[in-house]
N, C-alpha and C positions, 0 to 999 in steps of 0.2 A: 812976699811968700805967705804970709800970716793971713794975709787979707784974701787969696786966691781963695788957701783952706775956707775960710769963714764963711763965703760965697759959694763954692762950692756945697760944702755942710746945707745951707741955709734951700740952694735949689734942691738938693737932696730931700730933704726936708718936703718941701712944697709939694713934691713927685711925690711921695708917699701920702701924702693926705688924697689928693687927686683920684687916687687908687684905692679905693676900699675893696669889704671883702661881706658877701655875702650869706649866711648858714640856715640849713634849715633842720628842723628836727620836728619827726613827729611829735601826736600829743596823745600819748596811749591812754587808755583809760581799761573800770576795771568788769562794765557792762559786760554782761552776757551774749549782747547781739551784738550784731554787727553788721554795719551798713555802711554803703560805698561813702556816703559822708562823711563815717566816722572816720575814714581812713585821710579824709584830706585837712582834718583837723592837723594842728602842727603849729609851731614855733617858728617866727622868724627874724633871724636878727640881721640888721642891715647897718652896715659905717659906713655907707658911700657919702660922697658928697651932698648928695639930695635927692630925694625925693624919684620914682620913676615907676614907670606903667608896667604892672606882671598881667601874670595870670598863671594859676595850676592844673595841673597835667597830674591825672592819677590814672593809675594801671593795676588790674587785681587778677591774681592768676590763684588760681585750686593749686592747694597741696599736692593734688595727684598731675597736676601738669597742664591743666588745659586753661585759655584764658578765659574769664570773665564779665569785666566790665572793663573799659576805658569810661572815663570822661573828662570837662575842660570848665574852669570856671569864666566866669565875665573877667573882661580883666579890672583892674583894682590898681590904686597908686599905694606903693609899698615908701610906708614914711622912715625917716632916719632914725635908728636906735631896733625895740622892740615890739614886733607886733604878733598877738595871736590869734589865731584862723578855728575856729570851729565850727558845725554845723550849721547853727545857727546866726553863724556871720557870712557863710559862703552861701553863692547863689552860682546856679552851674548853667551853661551855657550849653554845654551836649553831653549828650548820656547816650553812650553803643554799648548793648550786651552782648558779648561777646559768645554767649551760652545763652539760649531761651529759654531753657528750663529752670536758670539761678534766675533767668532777668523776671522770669513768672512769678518767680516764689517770693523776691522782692520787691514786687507790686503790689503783692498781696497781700505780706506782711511786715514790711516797711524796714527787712532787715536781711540780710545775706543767711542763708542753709549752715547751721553749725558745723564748723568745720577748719582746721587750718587754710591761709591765706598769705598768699608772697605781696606783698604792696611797695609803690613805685612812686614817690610822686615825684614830680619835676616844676619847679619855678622857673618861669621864662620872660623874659623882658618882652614886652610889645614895640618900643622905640627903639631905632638903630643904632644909634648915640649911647644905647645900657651895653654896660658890661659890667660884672659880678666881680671880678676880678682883675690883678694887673697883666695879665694876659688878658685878650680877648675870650669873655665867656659870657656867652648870654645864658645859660643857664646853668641851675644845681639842680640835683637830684638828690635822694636819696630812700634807701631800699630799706622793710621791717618785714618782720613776721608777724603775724598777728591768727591770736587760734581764739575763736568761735565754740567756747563750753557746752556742749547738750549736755540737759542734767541728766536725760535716760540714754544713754548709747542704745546701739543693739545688739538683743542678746540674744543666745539659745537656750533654749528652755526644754523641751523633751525631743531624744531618747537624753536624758544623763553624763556630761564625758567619760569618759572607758566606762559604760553600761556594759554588761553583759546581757545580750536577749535571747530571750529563745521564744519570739517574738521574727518569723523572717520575712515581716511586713508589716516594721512598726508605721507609727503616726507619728508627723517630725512637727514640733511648735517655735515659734521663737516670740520673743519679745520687742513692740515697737521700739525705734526712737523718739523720743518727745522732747519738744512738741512739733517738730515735723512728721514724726505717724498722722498729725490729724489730716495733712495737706491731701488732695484727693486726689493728685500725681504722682501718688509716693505710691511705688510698689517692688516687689524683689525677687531677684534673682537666690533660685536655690540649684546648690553642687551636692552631688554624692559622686565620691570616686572609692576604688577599691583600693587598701592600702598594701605593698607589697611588704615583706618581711623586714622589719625595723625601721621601716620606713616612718618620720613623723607626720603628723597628719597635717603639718604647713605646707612641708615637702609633696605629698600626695595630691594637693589640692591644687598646686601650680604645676605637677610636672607630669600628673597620669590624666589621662584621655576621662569623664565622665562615663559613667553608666549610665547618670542620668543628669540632667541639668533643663531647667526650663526660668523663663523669663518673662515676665510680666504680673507675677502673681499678685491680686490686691488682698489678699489674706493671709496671715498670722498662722497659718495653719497648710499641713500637708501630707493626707493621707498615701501612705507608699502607693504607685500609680498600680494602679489591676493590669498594664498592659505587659509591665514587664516579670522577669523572672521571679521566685523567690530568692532571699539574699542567703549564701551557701553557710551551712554550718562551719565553721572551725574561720573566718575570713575576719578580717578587722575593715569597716569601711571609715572613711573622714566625709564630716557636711561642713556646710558653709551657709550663711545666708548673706548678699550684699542687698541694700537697699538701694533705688534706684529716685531719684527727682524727674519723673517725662522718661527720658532715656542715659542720663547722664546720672551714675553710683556716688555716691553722696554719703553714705558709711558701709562698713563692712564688719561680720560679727567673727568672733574667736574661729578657731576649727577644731570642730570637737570630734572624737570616735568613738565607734563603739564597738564589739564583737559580737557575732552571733553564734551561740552557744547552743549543745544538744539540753533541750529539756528533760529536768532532770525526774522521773518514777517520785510518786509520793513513796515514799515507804515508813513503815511505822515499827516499832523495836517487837523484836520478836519476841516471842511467849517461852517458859520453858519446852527445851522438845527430849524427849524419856530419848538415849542411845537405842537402835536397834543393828541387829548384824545386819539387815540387809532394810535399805530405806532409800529409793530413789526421787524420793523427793529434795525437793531445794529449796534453802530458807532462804528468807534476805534479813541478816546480819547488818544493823544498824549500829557500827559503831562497838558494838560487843556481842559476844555468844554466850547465849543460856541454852545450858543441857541436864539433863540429869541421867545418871549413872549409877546402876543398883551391882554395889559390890558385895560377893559371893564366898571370896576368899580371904587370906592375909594379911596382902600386901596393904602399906598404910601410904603409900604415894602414889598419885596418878600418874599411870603411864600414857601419858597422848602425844601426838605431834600434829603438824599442817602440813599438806601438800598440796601442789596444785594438782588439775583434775590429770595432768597426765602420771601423779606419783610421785613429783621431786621435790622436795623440803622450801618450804615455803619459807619458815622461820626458823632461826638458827638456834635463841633463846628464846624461852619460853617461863611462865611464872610455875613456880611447885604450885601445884594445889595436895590438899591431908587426903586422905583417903580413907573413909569411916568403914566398917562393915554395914551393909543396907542400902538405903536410899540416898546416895548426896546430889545434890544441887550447887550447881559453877556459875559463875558469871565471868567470861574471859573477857578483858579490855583488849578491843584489837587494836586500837586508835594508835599505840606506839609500837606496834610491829611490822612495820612497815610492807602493809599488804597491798594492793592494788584497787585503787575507786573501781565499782562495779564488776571488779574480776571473781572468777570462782574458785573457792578451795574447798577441801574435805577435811574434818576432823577425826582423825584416827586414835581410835584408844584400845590399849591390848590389854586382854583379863590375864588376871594371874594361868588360866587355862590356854593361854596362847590364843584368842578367839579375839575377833578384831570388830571392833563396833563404830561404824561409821556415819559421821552427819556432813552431808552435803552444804555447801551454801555461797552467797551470793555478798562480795561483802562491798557495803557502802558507807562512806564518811559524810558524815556532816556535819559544819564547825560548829563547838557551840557557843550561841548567844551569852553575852555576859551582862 
């Protein structure tokens, strides 16, 4: 019975050697570019019993979905224990671009379009007799990410995000990518859409119709088109620029908005203006009121108030001002009475003779700079 075990154990034994196990792992690195080469670099460890014919299989798909290269190396006898594979020990056997416009831009410059990349490779026995494992497997695979650093993304640069213009046909700039800006296929796609009420301007730019959108531009630069409307006061729009390689988008810039805004009157602080009982002119009130007021009588407090132009109290509280006999001169701060930007009011002041002296005016806020 002892001896059954022993021999049993001992073919068990044997069976397991017979049967190795295959593993592969990429060999990431911390280059900036990146080339279908680099992807088939990798690590591979083999305990089979000896020695046998491969060859690698790489597949490289864009982040946004679409594929881009396949290719296949010569094949190669993969020795027992550790071997590694890098560009400069692999010799490739076919090369399909699966995209023209990445397979362009990597002829050209001897590296893949910065950008994230799904990578596939696959190690395959050549001989019928290989298997990887103790099942039947002639091949491993395995799947990385791997992301392609532009040191200049793209960006936009004028109108400002939340600009306000009053401008309702600005000039829109943005900033290349580099250094695929220099490529002379590289050109971009620009979006304007209208943004509807709270809406954010990612949301706007995927889900409302363009006002304007055009494709192919090889400049940096984009004057609002003469053909279409002006852009409406009080409206918020979102832009976009994507950059394209040939025809295939390759990066995509923020989505910025702006508002177009009524332009606002220069106006400059008004001068003192002397009370009279009948004065139909209209100041514009920057911020404060300067009047002056020549009292007659006793009283030692100013009686005035604000109404708006139809007669109804505009302000509820008001500052005392002293009330001299003669000439006095006021300076009322309107900034915290909470009057209306560009609305109109009248300042009413009653004499001690009941006689009512009125200044018209026009009042506007301006914050000030600190």
């Amino acid at each position: 019975m002892k001896k059954s075990i022993l021999l049993f154990g001992i073919i068990a034994l044997c069976s397991l050697a017979s049967f190795g196990q295959v593993s592969i792992s990429p060999k990431l690195s911390n280059n900036l570019n990146f080339a279908t080469e680099d992807g088939l670099s990798c690590f591979i460890t083999s305990n089979l019993d000896k020695p046998v014919n491969v060859y690698l299989e790489i597949q490289i798909n864009s982040e946004r979905g679409f594929g881009v290269v396949v290719a296949k190396t010569e094949n190669f006898l993969l020795n027992i224990g550790f071997t590694t594979l890098d560009r400069n020990s692999i010799i490739l056997q076919q090369k399909k671009y699966l995209n023209r416009d990445f397979g362009s831009y990597e002829q050209a410059n001897g590296h893949l379009p910065a950008q994230g990349y799904s990578v596939c490779l696959a190690l395959r026995c050549v001989d019928n007799d290989c298997n990887f494992s103790e099942q039947p497997n002639r091949e491993v695979t395995t799947c990385f990410e791997k992301i392609a650093i532009n040191p200049t993304p793209l960006l936009l640069a004028s109108p400002y995000d939340e600009a306000e213009l009053t401008d309702k046909r600005p000039n829109f700039s943005w900033i290349p990518p580099m250094p695929i800006g220099n490529d002379p296929n590289l050109n971009y796609r620009f979006t304007l859409v209208e943004l509807r009420e709270k809406q954010s301007p990612e949301a706007g730019i995927m889900r409302n119709r363009p006002i304007f959108q055009i494709n192919g531009l090889p400049t940096i630069s984009l004057p609002y088109p003469g053909e279409l409307e002006d852009l409406r006061v009080g409206t918020t729009y979102a832009w976009q620029v994507v950059a394209l390689l040939g025809k295939t988008p390759v990066q995509a810039s923020e989505v910025w908005e702006f508002e177009i805004v009524e332009k606002e009157e220069e106006v400059f602080p008004m001068p003192f203006v002397r009370l009279k009982r009948t004065d139909d002119q209209i100041y514009n009130a920057l911020n404060e009121l300067k009047f002056i007021y020549n009292q007659t009588g006793n009283t030692n407090i100013l009686n005035y108030k604000i109404t708006t132009i139809t007669g109804t109290p505009a302000v509820i509280s008001l500052p005392s001002f002293a009330l001299n006999y003669g000439e006095n001169k006021y300076t009322l701060d309107l900034t915290p009475l909470g009057l209306e930007h560009k609305q109109y009011y009248i300042l009413e002041v009653l004499s001690d003779k009941r006689v009512i002296y009125l200044l018209k005016f026009r009042y506007y806020y301006k914050k000030e700079i600190k």
